[in-house]
C-alpha positions, 0 to 999 in steps of 0.5 A, a space after each residue: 305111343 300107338 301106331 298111326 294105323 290104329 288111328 286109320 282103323 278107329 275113323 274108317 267104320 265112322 265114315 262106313 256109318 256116315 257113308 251109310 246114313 247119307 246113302 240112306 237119306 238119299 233113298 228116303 228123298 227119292 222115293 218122297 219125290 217118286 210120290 210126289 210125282 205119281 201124286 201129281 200125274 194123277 191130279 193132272 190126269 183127273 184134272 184132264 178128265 174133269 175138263 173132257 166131260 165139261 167139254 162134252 157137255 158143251 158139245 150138246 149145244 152142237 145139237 141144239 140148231 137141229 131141235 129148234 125147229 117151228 112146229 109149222 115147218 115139221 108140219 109142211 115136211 111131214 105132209 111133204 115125205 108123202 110126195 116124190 119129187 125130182 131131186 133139183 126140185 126138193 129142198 134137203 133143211 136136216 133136222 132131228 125134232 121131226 124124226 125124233 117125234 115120228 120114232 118116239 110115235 111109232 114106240 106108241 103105235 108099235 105098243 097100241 099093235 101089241 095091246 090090240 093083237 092080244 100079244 102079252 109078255 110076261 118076262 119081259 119089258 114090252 116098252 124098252 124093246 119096242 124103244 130099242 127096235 124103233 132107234 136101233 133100226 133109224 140109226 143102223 138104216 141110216 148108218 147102212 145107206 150113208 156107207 152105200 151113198 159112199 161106196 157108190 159114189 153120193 157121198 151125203 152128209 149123215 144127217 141128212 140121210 139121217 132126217 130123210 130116213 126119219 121122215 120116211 117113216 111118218 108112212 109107217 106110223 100111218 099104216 100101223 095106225 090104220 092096220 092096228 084099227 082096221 085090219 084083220 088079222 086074218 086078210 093082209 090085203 088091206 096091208 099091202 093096200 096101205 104099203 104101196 100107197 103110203 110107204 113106197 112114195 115115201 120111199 121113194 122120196 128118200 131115194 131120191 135125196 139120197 141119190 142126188 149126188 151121183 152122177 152116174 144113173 146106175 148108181 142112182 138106180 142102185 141106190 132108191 132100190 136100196 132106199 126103198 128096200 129098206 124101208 120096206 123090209 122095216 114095215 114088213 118086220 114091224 107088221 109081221 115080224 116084230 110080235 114073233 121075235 118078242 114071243 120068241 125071246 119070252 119064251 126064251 127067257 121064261 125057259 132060262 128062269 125055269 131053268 135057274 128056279 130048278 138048279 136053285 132047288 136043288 142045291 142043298 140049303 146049309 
């Protein structure tokens, strides 16, 4: 008869595998579920973006009331961003149909500038910076006057100020046509005729929309000179600026194309 611990011994290493194999298959299920899991997170996630980017394209029709506009009525406010009134007295109705089209005009008239000043650029793309300079300077103009409204107490919702600065430049539309056709290049007093004529009653009238919620004069005061400065120091740019800066950056340009040609060069061919 054998010893009853050659039993114990004979069954322990069995229960060591079994223990073993369950220990195993444990691993094996958590790490199926981990996957399972991440799996799923990342169908939420992109099931989270695909929503957001239905969502933001539906906000566009947010925008849609502000392009809906009857052409007779952009037509009376054009002809209306000429005249300086009392701000009790002028009717603030936003819209980005008007000002859209008056940028988009002086892209043009920026373009028919440079073709008639003879300005060619050869390493770049005259059309987008005209774009990009034009937008730029609505948006960060507007931007500018909205924190200054703020800071100064007249407080004015961003798109009004918005419209009204993108009115404000149908006068610079104006003098870069009639500086385009009829100045010359040499006398700028016929600039500075067109500038005080069309640009500051303009600017002024922006002024004083933008003002109309202060209650404090000085603050109002402060605010149609910073209207006014800057639509002014935009036409001096476009008019006197605009056409050196692009020279400039050509030149720039040209140089580092140079400069790119000659390393190329240099370096060994295998």
């Amino acid at each position: 008869m054998e010893p009853s611990y050659y039993n114990q011994d004979e069954k322990t290493p069995r229960q060591r595998s079994n223990s073993n194999a369950g220990g195993l298959g444990d691993n094996q299920n958590g790490q199926f579920g981990m996957q399972a899991q991440l799996g799923k997170m990342m169908w939420e996630a992109g099931s989270k973006q695909v929503q957001d980017t239905f969502q933001s394209y539906g906000r566009i029709d947010l925008f849609r009331p502000y392009f809906d506009v009857d052409p007779a009525e952009v037509r009376t406010r054009l002809i209306r961003s000429f005249i300086p009134r009392k701000p009790s007295q002028i009717q603030v109705s936003p819209d980005l149909y008007g000002p859209t089209m008056i940028i988009l005009t002086m892209v043009a008239l920026l373009l028919y500038h440079m073709k008639t000043s003879g300005i060619v650029i050869q390493n770049g793309t005259l059309m987008g910076t005209a774009i990009f300079t034009c937008f730029g300077s609505w948006m960060l103009i507007s931007g500018a006057l909205w924190i200054a409204c703020f800071l100064l107490a007249a407080e004015q919702p961003f798109l009004t100020i918005l419209s009204s600065f993108g009115y404000s430049l149908t006068s610079q539309c104006l003098v870069l046509l009639l500086t385009s056709v009829f100045h010359s290049s040499h006398d700028h007093l016929f600039f500075f005729v067109l500038l005080a004529s069309f640009c500051v009653p303009s600017a002024l009238r922006m002024g004083l929309i933008i003002c109309n919620q202060s209650r404090l004069p000085a603050n109002r005061l402060m605010l149609i000179g910073i209207a006014i400065g800057a639509n002014l120091l935009l036409i001096l740019y476009l008019h006197f600026g605009f056409h050196v800066v692009l020279e400039e950056l050509d030149e720039m340009v040209g140089e580092a194309i140079v400069d790119v040609k000659a390393v190329q060069e240099t370096i060994p061919v295998a």
